[in-house]
C-alpha positions as CSV (number, residue, x, y, z in Angstrom):
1,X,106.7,47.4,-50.3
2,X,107.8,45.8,-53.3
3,X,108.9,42.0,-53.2
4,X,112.0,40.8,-55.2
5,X,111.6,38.3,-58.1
6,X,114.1,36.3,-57.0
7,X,112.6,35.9,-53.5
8,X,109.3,35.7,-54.4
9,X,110.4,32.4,-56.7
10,X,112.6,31.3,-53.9
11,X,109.6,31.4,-51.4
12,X,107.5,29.5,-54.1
13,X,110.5,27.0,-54.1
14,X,110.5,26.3,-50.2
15,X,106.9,25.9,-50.2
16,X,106.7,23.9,-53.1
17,X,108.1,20.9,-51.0
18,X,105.4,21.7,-48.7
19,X,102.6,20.7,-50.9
20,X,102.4,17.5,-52.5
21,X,99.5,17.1,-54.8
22,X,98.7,13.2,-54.7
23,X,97.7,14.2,-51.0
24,X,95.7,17.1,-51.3
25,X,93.9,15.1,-54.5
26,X,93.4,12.0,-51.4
27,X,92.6,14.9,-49.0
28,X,89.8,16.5,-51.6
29,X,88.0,12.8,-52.4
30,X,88.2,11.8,-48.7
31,X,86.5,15.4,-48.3
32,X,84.0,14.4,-50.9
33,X,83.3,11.0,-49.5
34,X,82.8,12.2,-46.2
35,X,80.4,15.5,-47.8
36,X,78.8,12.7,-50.1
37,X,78.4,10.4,-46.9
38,X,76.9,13.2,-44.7
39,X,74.8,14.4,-47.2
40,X,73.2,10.6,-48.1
41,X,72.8,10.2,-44.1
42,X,71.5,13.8,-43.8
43,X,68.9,13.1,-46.5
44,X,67.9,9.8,-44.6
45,X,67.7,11.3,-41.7
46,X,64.9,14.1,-43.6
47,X,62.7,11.4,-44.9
48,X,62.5,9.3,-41.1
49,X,61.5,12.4,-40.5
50,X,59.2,12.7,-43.0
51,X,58.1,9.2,-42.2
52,X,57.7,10.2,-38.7
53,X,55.5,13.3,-39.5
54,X,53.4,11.9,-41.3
55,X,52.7,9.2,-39.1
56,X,52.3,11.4,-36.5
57,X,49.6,14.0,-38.6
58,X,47.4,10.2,-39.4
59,X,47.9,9.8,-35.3
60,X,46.5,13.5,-35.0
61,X,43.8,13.4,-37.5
62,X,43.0,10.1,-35.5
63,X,42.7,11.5,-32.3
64,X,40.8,14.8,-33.8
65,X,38.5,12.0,-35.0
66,X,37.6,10.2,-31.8
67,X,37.8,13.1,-30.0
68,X,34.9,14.4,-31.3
69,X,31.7,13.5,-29.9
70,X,29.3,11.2,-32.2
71,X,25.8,12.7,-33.4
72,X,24.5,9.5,-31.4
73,X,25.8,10.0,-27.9
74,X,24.5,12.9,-26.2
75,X,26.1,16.3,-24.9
76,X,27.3,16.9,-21.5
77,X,24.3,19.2,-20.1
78,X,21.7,16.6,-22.0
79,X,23.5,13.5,-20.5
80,X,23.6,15.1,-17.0
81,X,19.6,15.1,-17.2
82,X,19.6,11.8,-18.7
83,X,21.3,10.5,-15.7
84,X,19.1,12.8,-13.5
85,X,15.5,11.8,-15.0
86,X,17.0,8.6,-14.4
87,X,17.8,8.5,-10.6
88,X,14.3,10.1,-10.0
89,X,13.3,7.2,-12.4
90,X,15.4,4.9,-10.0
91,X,13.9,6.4,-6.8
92,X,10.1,5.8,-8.2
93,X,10.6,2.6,-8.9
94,X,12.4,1.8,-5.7
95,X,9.3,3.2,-4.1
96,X,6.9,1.4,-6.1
97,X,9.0,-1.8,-5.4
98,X,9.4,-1.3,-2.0
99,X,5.1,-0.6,-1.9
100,X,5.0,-3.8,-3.7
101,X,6.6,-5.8,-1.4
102,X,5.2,-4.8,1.4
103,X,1.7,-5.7,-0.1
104,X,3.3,-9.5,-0.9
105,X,4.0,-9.7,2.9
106,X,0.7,-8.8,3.3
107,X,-1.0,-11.1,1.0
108,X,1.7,-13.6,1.8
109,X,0.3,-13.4,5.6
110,X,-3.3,-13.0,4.7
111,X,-3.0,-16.3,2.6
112,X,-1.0,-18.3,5.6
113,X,-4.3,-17.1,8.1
114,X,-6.4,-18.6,5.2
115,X,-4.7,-21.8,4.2
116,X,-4.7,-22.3,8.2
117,X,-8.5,-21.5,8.2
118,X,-8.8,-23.9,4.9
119,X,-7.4,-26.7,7.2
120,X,-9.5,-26.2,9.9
121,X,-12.1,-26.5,8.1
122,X,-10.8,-29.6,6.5
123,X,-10.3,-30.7,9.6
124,X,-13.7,-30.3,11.7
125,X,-17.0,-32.2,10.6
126,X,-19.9,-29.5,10.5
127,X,-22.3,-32.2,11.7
128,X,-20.2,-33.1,14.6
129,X,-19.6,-29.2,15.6
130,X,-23.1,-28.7,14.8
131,X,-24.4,-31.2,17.3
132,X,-21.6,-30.2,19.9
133,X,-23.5,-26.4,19.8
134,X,-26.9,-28.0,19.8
135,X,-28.8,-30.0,21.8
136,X,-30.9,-32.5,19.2
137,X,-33.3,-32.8,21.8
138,X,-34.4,-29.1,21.8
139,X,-33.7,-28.4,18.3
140,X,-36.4,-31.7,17.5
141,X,-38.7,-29.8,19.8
142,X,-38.1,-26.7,17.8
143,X,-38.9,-28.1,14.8
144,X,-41.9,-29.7,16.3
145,X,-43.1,-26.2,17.6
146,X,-42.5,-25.1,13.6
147,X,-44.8,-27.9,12.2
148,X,-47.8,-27.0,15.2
149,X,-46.8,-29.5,17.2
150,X,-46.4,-29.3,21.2
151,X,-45.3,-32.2,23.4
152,X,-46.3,-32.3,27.0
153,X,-44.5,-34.2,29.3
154,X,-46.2,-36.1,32.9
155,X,-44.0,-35.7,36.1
156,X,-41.6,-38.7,35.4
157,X,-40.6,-36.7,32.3
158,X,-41.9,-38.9,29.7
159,X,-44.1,-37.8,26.7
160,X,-47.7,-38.2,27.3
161,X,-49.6,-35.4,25.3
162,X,-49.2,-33.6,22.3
163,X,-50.9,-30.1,21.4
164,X,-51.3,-30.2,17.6
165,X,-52.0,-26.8,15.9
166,X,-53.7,-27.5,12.8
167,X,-53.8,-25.8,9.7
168,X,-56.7,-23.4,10.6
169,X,-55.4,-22.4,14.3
170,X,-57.5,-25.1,15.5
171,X,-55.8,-26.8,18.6
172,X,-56.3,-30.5,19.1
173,X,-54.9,-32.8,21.9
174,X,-53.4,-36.3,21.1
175,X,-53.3,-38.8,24.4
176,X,-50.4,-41.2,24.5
177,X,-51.8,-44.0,26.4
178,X,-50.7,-47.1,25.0
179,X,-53.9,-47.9,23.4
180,X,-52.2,-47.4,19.5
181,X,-49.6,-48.4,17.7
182,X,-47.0,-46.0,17.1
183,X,-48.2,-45.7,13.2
184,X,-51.6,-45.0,14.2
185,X,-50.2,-42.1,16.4
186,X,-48.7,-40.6,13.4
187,X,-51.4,-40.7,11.5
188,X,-53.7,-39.2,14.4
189,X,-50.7,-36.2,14.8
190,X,-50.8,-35.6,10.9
191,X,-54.8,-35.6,10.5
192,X,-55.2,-33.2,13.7
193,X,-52.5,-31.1,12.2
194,X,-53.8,-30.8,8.4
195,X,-57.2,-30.4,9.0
């Protein structure tokens, strides 16, 4: 198929008022712009990016750090007997506690009895309580027995005789009949009963 000249130049003709050249040039910057535009936001949008990965790798390296268990605190296994020595720790001393206590109620009710016993024994005189369980009477004539002397009594009930045991096992008899002084008694009793 061969084309004619003439057509060929007339088809250029006819499309010749097709193109106009001030428009395409507008067309081709606007084109540019727009490529020039795209490739400025395009580039922007790579270092946010950028920005955002590294931040993201300092967030990572971060975690990775804390993540990773210190030197200083222990592993899982060794802290699981940690925490079990521990609560048998816990458990002993409860015990121990528990003992201890029970000996402070103990010694707390041993020293109530004796603070009461303390004030009874604040309270009471010994002589008084002493001569309540007594009778002087019979504890005089105890003593009497001690030193080797014996009173006798007549049948009114009044002192008229004394058996004196003297120092050698000798037995002497003193007569109260009225006829000496009470000092001169005395001194009879105490020479019968030394010599």
């Amino acid at each position: 198929m061969s084309i004619d000249i003439n057509e060929a130049i007339k088809l250029i003709r006819d499309m010749a008022t097709m193109i106009d050249p001030d428009e395409d040039y507008l067309s081709i910057a606007e084109t540019k712009e727009k490529i020039a535009a795209s490739k400025a936001d395009r580039k922007k949008t790579a270092e946010e990016a950028h920005a955002d990965f590294k931040a993201l790798a300092k967030a990572l390296d971060a975690a990775r750090i804390s993540s990773t268990r210190p030197s200083s605190v222990l592993s899982a296994d060794a802290h699981a007997s940690a925490l079990n020595e521990l609560d048998v720790s816990g458990l002993t001393l409860g015990k121990a506690i528990s003992s201890m206590e029970g000996l402070v109620v103990s010694k707390e009710a041993e020293l109530s009895s004796l603070k009461e016993r303390a004030r009874q024994l604040e309270d009471c005189d010994p002589a008084a309580e002493h001569k309540r369980e007594l009778d002087s009477t019979a504890l005089r004539l105890r003593v009497f027995k001690g030193l080797g002397f014996e009173p006798i009594n007549d049948n009114k009930g009044n002192l008229s005789k004394m058996l004196v045991c003297s120092l050698t096992g000798d037995i002497q008899c003193i007569q109260f009949d009225g006829r000496h002084t009470e000092v001169e008694y005395t001194e009879q009793l105490w020479t019968a009963a030394t010599s």
